[in-house]
Structures are given as structure tokens and as C-alpha cells.
C-alpha positions in Angstrom: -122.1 -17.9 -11.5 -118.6 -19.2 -12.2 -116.6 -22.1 -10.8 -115.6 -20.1 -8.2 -118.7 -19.4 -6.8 -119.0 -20.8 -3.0 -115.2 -21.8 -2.3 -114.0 -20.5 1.1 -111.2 -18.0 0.1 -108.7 -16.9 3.3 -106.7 -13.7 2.5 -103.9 -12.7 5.4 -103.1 -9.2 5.7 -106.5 -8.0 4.1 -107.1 -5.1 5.9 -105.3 -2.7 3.0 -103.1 -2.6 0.1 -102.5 -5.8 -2.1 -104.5 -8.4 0.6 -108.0 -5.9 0.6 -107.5 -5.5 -3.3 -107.6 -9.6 -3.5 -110.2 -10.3 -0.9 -112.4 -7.9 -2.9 -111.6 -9.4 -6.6 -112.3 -12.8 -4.9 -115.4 -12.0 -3.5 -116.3 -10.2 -6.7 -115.4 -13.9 -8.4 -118.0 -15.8 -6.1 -115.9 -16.6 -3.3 -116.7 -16.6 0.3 -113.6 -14.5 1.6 -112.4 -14.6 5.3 -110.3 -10.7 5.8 -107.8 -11.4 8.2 -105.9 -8.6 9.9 -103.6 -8.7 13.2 -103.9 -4.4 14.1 -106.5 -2.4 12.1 -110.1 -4.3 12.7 -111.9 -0.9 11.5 -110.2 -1.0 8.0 -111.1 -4.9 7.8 -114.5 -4.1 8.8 -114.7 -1.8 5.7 -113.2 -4.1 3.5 -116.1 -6.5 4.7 -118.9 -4.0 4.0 -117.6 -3.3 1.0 -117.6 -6.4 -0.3 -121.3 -7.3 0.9 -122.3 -3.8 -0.2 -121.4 -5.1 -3.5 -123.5 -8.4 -3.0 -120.6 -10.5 -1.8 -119.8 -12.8 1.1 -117.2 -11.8 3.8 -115.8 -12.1 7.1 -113.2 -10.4 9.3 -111.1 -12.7 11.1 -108.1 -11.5 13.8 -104.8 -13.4 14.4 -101.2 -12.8 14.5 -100.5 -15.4 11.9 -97.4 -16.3 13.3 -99.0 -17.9 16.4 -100.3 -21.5 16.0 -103.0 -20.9 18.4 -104.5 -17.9 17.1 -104.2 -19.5 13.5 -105.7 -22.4 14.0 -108.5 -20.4 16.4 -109.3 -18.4 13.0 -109.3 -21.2 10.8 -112.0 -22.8 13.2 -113.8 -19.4 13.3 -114.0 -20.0 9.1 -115.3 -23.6 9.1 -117.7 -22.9 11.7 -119.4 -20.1 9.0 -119.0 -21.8 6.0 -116.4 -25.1 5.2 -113.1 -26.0 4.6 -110.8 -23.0 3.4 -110.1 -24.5 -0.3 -108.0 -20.9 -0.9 -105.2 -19.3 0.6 -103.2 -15.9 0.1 -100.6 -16.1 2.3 -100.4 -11.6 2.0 -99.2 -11.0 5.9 -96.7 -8.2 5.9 -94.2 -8.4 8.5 -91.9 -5.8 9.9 -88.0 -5.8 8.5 -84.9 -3.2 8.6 -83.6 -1.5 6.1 -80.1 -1.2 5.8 -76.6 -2.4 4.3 -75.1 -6.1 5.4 -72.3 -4.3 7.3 -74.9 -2.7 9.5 -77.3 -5.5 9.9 -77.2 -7.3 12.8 -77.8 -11.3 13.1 -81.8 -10.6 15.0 -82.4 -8.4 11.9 -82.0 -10.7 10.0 -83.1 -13.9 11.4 -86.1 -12.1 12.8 -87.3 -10.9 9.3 -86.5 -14.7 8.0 -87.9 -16.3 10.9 -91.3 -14.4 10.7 -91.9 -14.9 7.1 -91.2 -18.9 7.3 -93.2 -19.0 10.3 -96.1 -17.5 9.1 -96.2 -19.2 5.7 -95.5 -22.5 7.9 -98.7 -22.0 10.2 -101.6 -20.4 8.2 -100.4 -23.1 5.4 -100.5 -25.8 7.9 -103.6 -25.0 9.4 -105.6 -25.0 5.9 -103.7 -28.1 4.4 -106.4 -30.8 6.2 -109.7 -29.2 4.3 -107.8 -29.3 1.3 -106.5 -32.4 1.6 -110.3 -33.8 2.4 -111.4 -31.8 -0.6 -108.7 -33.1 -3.3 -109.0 -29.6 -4.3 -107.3 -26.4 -2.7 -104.9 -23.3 -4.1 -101.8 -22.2 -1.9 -100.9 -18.5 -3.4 -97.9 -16.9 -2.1 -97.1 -12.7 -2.1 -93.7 -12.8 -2.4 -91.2 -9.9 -4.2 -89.1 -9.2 -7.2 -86.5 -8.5 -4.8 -86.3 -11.9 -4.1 -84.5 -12.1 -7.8 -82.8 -8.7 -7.9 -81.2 -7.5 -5.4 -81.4 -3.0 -4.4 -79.2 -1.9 -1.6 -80.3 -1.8 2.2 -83.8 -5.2 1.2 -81.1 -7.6 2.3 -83.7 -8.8 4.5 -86.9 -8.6 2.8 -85.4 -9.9 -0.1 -83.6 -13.2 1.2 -86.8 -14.1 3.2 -88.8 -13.9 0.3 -86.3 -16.2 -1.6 -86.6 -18.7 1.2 -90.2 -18.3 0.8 -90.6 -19.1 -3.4 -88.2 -22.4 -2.6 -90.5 -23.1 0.2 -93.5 -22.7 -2.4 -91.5 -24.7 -5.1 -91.4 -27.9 -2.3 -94.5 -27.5 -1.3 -95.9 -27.6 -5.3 -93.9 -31.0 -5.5 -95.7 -32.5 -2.2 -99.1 -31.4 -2.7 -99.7 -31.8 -6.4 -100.9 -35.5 -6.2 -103.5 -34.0 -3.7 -105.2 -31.6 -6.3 -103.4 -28.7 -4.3 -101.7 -26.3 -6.7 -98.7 -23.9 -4.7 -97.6 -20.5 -6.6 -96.0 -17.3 -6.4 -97.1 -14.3 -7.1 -94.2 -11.7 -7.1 -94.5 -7.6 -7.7 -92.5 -5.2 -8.2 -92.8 -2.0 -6.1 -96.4 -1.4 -5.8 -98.1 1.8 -5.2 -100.9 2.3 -2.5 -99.8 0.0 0.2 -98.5 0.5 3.6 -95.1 0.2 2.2 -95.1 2.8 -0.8 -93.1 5.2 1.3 -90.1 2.7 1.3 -88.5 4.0 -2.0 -88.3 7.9 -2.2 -89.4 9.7 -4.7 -86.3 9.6 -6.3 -86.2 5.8 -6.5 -89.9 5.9 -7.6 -89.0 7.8 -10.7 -86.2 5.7 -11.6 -88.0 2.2 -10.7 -91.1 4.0 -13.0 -88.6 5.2 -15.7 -87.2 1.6 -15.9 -90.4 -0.4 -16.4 -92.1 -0.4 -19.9 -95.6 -0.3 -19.0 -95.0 2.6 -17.8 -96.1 3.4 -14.7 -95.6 1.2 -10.8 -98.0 -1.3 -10.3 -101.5 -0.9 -8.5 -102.9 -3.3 -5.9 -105.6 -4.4 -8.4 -103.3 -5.6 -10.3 -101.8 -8.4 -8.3 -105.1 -9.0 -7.0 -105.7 -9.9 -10.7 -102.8 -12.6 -10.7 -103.4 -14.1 -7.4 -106.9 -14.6 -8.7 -106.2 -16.3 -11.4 -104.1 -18.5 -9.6 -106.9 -19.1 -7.2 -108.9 -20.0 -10.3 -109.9 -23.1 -12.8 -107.8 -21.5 -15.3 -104.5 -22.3 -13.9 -105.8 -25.6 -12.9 -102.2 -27.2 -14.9 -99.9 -24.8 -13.2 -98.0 -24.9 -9.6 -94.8 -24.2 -8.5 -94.6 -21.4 -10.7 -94.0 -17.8 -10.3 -96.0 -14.6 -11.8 -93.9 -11.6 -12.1 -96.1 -8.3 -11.7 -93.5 -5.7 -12.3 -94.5 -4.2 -15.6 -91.9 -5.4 -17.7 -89.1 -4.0 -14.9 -87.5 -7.5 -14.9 -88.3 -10.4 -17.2 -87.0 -13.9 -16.2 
């Protein structure tokens, strides 16, 4: 038993990579994890048995996170199972291009900035009442060391996730009196996840030749940060960011 035991844990984007590595750890920890997906139910279904397998609690739960209706329709789902969601991981992927200012268009851009806010906006929305009743909640953000330091053609990925660690930083200011702590957690290029194929080998061996750990980071470990986040024992820190990048960049 730890302190985590029976809080209501909602991961997005939990069907693979970083978001099933965390809903795992969590569930591991004592939490009661909700596995939300938008396209691959069968993998979130196997994240689920998994995690019972292993004598956890777990649930899949399906919504485009970017739609208030389905959010708050999932949310519901939750609280009709167990309680009040006292954590979130805001993990949702969402699509962006991948190419040089001069070649981006306005809709590339905005769209990639407009779905990361919105989805942020409306999962975080939708959990803030339980939280608020409970005195007691943890807002985690995945956002990216791009964010910080810019590579050629992430314009997009990388301002959104910028907007999205000021967002966080707000948010932290707001919520704090309430017993809600907001932070960041913020890798570097990860291996194992839907979007390892985005740097080529080429820039794998550079980004690994550049970090002094070694070696690209796993999925287990920023599950590891996010749960300590999600923890008592950062019960003193919000609006902060975790770095997960192996020593690649040290602010």
C-alpha cells in the first residue's frame, strides 16, 4: 500500500509509447488508471489486461480529447466506476508537419497550436471540479525539449508545446491555493513511440552521441517522472518542469 493507493489516475493517449508506459507505472503505484485512446481500442484493451494481469485496476476509455462532449462523456464514464479523477496526464499526441517556416503554411501551424491548447484546455477543464471538491489533484503535462531548443523543420511541434509549458506555468499560479499542483514533464527524443521514426538514423546517432547518459530515452523512463509528479513526494513542487533528455540539454 502507498499513498497512492485508490486515486483515480486519467492517462490521454495511453494506448502505446510514453501514455501505456505511465498508465502501467501508475497502476503498478496503486492507482485506479482510466487508458484513454481516440484510434487503437485493441492496444488499450491490452494495456488494460496488462495492468490487471498484474493485479492492478484499469479502464479503457474512448474520446477525441479535443471535443468537449466526448471529454466530458469519458470523464462521466470514470466517476460512474470509481470517483473524481484526482490525476491527469495530459499525453494526447496530435498530428503536425514537418517542415521549414518558409514552407509552412498559416493552417499548419495554427492547426498544430490550436489542437494542442484545445486539448489541454478540455480534458483539464473537465477534471478541475473533482479536484477542486477534493482539495487534492495533480495536473501533469507531456510536453518537449523542443519547446526550449529549437531543430529545423519542429517549428510547429515545438512552439505549441512552448504555449503549452506557459499554459501549465498559469495554471500552477491559479490552482495552487486549491491543493492542485500543474507540471511539466519534457523529454527528449524518445525511443519506442509512434513517433521514433521522426529523426533518421542519422539524427538518432547524433541526438545519442550528444547526450551523456548515453543512450535516447525509453518510455519508462518518463513514465518514471510523470509519476513522481503524480505522487506525495512532489507534494511542494508545481509550475515546474522535468527535463528527460539524458543530459542532452541542461537548463
Amino acid at each position: 500500500m502507498t499513498e497512492a493507493t485508490g486515486r483515480v489516475a486519467l492517462v490521454t493517449g495511453a494506448s502505446s509509447g510514453i501514455g501505456a508506459a505511465t498508465a502501467r507505472l501508475l497502476a503498478a503505484r496503486g492507482m485506479r488508471v482510466a487508458v484513454d485512446y481516440l484510434h487503437n481500442g485493441t492496444a488499450a484493451e491490452e494495456v488494460v489486461a496488462g495492468i490487471e494481469a498484474a493485479g492492478g485496476h484499469a479502464m479503457a476509455v474512448r474520446a477525441d480529447v479535443r471535443d468537449p462532449a466526448a471529454v466530458e462523456n469519458m470523464v462521466e464514464r470514470v466517476q460512474a466506476a470509481w470517483a473524481g479523477i484526482g490525476v491527469l496526464v495530459n499525453n494526447t499526441p496530435t498530428p503536425y508537419a514537418i517542415k521549414s517556416f518558409r514552407d509552412m503554411t498559416w493552417e499548419e501551424l495554427g492547426r498544430k497550436l490550436d489542437d494542442e491548447m484545445r486539448a489541454a484546455f478540455t480534458v483539464t477543464k473537465a477534471v478541475l471540479p473533482a479536484m477542486t471538491e477534493q482539495r487534492w489533484g495533480r495536473i501533469i503535462y507531456l510536453g518537449n525539449g523542443l519547446s526550449r531548443r529549437p531543430r529545423a523543420g519542429m517549428i510547429a511541434l515545438g512552439t505549441a508545446k512552448a504555449a503549452l509549458a506557459q499554459f501549465a506555468r498559469y495554471l500552477a499560479q491559479e490552482l495552487g491555493p486549491q491543493g492542485i499542483t500543474v507540471n511539466v514533464v519534457e523529454p527528449g527524443p524518445v525511443e519506442d513511440t509512434r513517433m521514433t521514426h521522426v529523426p533518421d538514423e542519422e539524427h538518432r546517432r547524433r541526438h545519442t552521441a550528444a547526450t551523456p547518459l548515453g543512450r535516447l530515452a525509453h518510455p519508462d523512463d518518463v513514465a518514471h517522472a510523470v509519476a513522481f509528479y503524480a505522487g506525495e513526494d512532489s507534494a511542494f513542487m508545481t509550475g515546474t518542469t522535468a527535463a528527460v533528455n539524458g543530459g542532452m540539454a541542461m537548463y
